[in-house]
C-alpha positions as CSV (number, residue, x, y, z in Angstrom):
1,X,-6.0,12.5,-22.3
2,X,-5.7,10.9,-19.1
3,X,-3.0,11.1,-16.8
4,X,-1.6,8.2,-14.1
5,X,0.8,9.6,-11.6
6,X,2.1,6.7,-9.1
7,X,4.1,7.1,-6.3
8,X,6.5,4.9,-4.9
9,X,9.0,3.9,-1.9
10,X,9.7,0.4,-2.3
11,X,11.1,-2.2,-4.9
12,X,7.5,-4.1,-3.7
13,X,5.8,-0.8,-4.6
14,X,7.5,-0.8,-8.5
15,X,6.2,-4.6,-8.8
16,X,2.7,-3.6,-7.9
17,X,2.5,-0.7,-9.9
18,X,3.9,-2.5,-13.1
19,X,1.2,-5.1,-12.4
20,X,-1.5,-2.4,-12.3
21,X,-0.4,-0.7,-15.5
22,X,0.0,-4.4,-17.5
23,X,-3.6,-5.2,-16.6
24,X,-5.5,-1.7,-16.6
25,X,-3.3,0.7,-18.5
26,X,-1.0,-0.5,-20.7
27,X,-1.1,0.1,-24.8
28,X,-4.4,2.5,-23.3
29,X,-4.8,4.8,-25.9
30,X,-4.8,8.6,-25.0
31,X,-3.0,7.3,-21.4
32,X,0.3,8.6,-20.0
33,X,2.0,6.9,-17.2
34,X,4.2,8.8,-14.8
35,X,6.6,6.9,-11.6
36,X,7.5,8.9,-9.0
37,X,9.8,6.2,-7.1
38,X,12.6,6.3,-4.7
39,X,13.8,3.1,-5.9
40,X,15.5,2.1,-9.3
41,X,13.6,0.0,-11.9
42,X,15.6,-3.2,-12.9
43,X,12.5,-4.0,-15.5
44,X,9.7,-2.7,-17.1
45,X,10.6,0.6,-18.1
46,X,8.4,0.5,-21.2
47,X,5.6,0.9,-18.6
48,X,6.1,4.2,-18.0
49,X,6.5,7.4,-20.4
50,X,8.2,9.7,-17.5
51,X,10.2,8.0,-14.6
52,X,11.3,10.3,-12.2
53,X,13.8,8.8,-9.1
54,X,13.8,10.3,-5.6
55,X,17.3,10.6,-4.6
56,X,17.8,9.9,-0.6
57,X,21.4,8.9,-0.4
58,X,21.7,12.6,1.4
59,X,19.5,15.1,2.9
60,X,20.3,17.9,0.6
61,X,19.4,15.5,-2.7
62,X,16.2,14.2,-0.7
63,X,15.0,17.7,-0.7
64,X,15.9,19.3,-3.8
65,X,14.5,16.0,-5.4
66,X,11.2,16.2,-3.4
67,X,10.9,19.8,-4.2
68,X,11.2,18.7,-8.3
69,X,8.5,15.7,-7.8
70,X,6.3,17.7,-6.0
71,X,7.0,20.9,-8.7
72,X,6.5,18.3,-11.8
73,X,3.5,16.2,-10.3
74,X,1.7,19.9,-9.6
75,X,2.2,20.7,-13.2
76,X,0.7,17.6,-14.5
77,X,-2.2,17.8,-12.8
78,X,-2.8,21.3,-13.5
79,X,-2.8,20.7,-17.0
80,X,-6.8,20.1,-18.6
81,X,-6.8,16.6,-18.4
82,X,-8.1,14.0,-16.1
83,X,-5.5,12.7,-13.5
84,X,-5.3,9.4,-11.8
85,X,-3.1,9.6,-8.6
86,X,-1.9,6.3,-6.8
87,X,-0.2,5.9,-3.6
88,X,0.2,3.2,-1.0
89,X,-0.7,5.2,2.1
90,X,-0.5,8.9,3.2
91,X,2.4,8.5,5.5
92,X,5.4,9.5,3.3
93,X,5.6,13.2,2.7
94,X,4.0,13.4,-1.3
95,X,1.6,11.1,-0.9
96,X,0.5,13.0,2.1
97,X,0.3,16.1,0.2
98,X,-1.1,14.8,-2.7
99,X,-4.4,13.4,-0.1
100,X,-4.5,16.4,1.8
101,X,-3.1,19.1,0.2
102,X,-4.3,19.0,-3.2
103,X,-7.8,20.1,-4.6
104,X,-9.1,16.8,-6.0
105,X,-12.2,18.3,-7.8
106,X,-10.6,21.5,-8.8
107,X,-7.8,19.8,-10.5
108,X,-9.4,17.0,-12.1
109,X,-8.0,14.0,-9.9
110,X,-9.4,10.7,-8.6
111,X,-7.4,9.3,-6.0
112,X,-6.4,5.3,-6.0
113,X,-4.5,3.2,-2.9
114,X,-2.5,0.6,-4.2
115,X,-1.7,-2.8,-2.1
116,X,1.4,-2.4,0.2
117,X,2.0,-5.2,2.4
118,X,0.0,-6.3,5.4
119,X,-0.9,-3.1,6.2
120,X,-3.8,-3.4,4.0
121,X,-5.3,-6.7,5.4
122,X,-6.3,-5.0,8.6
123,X,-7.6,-1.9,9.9
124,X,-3.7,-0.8,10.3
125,X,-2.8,3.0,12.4
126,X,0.5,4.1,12.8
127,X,2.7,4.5,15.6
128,X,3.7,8.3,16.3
129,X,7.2,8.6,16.1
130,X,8.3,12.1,17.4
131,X,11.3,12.3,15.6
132,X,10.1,10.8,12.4
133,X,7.2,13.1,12.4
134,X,9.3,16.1,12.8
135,X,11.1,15.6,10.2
136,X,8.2,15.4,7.7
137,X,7.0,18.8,9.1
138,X,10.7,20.1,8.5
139,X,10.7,18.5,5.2
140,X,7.7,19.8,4.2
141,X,8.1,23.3,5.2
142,X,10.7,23.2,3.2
143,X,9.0,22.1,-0.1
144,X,5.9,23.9,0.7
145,X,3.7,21.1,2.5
146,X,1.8,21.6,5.4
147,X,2.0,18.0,6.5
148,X,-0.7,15.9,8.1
149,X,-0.7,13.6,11.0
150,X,-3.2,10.8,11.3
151,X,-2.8,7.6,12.6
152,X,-5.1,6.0,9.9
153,X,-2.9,6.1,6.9
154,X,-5.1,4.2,4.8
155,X,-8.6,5.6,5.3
156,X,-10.1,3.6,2.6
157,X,-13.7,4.7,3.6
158,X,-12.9,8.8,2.7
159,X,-15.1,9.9,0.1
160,X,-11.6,10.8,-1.9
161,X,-10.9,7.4,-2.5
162,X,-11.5,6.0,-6.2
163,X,-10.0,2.4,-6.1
164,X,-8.5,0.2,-4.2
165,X,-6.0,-2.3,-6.3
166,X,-5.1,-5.4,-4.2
167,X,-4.0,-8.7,-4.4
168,X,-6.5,-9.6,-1.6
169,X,-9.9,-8.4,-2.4
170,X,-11.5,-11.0,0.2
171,X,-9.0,-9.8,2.7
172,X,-8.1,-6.7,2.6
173,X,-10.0,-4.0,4.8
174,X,-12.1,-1.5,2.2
175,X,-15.4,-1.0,1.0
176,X,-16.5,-4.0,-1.8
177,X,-17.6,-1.6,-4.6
178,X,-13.9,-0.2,-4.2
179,X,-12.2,-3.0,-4.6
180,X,-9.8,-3.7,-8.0
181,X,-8.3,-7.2,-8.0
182,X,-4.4,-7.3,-9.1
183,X,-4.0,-11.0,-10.9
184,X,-0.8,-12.4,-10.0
185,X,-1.3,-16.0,-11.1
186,X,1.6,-17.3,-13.1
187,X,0.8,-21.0,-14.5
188,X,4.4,-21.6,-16.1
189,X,6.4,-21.5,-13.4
190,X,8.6,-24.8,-12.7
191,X,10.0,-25.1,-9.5
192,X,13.7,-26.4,-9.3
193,X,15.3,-28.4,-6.3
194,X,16.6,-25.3,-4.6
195,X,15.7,-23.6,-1.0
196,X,15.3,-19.7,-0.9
197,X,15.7,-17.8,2.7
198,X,14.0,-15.0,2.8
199,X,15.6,-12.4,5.5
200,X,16.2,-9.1,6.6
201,X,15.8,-6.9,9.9
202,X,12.4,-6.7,10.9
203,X,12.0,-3.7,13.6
204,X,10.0,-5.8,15.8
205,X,12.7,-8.2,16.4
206,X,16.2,-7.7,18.3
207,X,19.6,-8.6,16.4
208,X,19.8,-11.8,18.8
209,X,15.8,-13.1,18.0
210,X,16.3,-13.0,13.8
211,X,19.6,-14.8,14.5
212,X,17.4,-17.6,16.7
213,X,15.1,-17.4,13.6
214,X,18.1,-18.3,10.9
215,X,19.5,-21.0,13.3
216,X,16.0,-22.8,13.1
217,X,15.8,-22.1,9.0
218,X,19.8,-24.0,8.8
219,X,19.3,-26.7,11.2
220,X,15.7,-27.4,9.1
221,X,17.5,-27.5,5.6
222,X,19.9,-29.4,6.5
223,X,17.4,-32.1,8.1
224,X,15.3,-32.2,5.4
225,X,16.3,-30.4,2.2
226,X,20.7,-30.6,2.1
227,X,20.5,-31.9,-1.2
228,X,18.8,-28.8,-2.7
229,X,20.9,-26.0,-4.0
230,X,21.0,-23.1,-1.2
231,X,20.3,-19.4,-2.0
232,X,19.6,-16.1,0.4
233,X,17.8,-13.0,-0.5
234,X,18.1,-10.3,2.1
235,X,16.4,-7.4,2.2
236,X,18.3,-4.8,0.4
237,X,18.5,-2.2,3.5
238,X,19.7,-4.5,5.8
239,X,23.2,-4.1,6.2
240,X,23.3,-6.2,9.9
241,X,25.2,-9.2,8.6
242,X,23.0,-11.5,10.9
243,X,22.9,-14.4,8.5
244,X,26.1,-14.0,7.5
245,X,27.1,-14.9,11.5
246,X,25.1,-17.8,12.1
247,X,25.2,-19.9,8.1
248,X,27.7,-22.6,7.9
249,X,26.6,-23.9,4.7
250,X,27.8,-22.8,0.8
251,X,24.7,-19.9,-0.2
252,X,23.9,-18.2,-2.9
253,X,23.6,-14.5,-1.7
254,X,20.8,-13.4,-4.3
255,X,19.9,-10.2,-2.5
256,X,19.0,-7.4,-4.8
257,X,17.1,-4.1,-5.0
258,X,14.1,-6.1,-6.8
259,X,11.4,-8.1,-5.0
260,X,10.5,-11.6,-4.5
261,X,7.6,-11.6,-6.2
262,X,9.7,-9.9,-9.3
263,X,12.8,-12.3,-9.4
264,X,11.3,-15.7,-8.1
265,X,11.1,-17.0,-11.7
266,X,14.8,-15.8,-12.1
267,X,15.9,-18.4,-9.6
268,X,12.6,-21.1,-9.5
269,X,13.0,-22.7,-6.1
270,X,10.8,-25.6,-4.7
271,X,11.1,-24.0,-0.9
272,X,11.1,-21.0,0.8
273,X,11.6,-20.5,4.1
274,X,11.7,-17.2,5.8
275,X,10.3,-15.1,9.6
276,X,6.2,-13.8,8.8
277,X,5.9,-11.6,5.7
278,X,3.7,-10.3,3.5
279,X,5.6,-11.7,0.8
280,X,5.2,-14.9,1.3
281,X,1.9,-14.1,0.8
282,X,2.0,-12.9,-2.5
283,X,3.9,-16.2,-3.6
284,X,0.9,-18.2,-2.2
285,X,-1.2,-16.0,-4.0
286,X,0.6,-16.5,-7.1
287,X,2.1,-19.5,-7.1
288,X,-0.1,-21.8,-5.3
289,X,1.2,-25.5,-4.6
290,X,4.0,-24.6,-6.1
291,X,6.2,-23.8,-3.6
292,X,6.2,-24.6,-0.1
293,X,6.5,-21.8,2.3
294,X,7.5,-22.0,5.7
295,X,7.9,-19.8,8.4
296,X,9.2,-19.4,11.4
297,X,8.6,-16.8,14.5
298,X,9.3,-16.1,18.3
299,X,6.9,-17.5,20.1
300,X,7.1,-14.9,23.2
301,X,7.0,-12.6,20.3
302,X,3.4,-13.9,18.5
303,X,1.2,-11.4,19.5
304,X,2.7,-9.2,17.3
305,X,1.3,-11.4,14.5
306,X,-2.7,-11.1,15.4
307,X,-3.5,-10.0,12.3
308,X,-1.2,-12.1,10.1
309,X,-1.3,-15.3,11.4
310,X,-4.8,-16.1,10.6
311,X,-4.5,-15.3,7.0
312,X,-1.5,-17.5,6.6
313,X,-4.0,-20.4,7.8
314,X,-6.4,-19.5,5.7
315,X,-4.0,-19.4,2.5
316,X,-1.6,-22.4,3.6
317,X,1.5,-21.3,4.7
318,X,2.9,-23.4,7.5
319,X,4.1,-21.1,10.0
320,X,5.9,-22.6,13.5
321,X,6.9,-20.8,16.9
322,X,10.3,-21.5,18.2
């Protein structure tokens, strides 16, 4: 018996993991599947045989639900079987402990990264954050983690390290023999006369610059696509209302706890328009020609996009500086 214990933050992080599990593990005989998220599922529940959800809508359920992960994922894996772990990085507090703080060879685990966003197309370190940092080591006194600090969150060279599942073997930054493609290609999608927006709050731009950003996305549907039904997907943390204060036009607010890449078939537009993202990568990757991605971006701002820009050159995405 083998056993597959992924952890999760993100709705991006489910979609991945479902993808991982369709193409490597599902209908596996002699296979469990465990999730460990902090987001809901909206689909594929048949995935998993245990689903376990991280409750952070206070401190107190945060940590009494971090203390039952970490109690349920220890007794999994202390069990005689083989474990598979995967995590995205070793940033949040479980995945930290489960990189540093467990005994890989004494309990029977291989260790697997799983693709996250850009952070995995370049050699990516994270900023300290003093007060985000303390509250790890708070957090995992508490649950009985000594928690580590390191910039590198995705040390994809450590002798740990199984697997690597991305959607970007030729991009992302790992060691070739550790590579696992995810396949995302979808060949019966048909794209509908209708523009998506893309949006949210990214931490790199001030309230003022996104607005900029959705001025430029309105004024350029309504030169060239007006006829196409509108819709807007925000991201599902944001609760800034910037779009909501510069769009004149009748939307469809679409935005939901599930990805892009999950509910794009839902909806089946021809355009999408949105500020740099790593998911409008993924549609390129799966979609192709298919739909036509644009993007916009500060231009005193486009430093901050050394790594991504050349990559959406290289995979077509028409990206402009305003």
């Amino acid at each position: 018996m083998r056993n597959n214990l992924f952890i999760a933050h993100t709705p991006l992080q489910n979609f991945v993991i479902k993808l991982i599990i369709e193409q490597y593990f599902y209908g596996v005989d002699n296979v469990r599947n465990y999730l460990f998220t902090s987001v809901e599922l909206d689909s594929g529940l048949n995935y998993f045989d245990e689903i376990y959800i991280i409750n952070k809508n206070s401190t107190f359920k945060k940590i009494i639900n971090l203390f039952q992960c970490k109690y349920k994922i220890t007794r999994i894996i202390a069990t005689q079987n083989s474990n598979s772990i995967f995590i995205p990085h070793t940033s949040a507090l479980i995945d930290n402990f489960l990189f540093y703080g467990v005994s890989h060879k004494d309990y029977n685990v291989d260790l697997n990264f799983y693709y996250e966003g850009i952070l995995y197309l370049y050699n990516y370190r994270e900023t300290y954050k003093f007060q985000t940092h303390f509250k790890r080591l708070i957090f995992g006194f508490l649950l009985g983690i000594c928690y580590k600090y390191n910039p590198n969150i995705t040390p994809f060279n450590s002798n740990l390290v199984n697997k690597v599942y991305t959607l970007f073997p030729e991009h992302t930054v790992a060691p070739k023999e550790k590579l696992q493609k995810i396949k995302v290609n979808i060949d019966r999608y048909v794209a509908l006369d209708k523009v998506l927006i893309l949006g949210g709050r990214p931490s790199l731009l001030t309230d003022i610059e996104i607005q900029k950003i959705y001025n430029t996305i309105l004024n350029f549907y309504n030169s060239s696509f007006s006829n196409f039904k509108s819709l807007f997907k925000g991201h599902h943390a944001d609760s800034s209302g910037n779009f909501e204060k510069v769009v004149d036009l009748d939307f469809e607010n679409i935005t939901q706890h599930s990805p892009v890449e999950e509910i794009i078939e839902i909806y089946q537009p021809k355009i999408v328009i949105s500020y740099p993202s790593s998911g409008l990568i993924n549609l390129k990757s799966m979609y192709g020609n298919k739909i036509d991605l644009y993007s916009y971006y500060i231009n005193e701002k486009k430093d901050n996009l050394k790594f991504l820009w050349p990559i959406f050159e290289n995979v077509g995405i028409n990206l402009k500086f305003i």
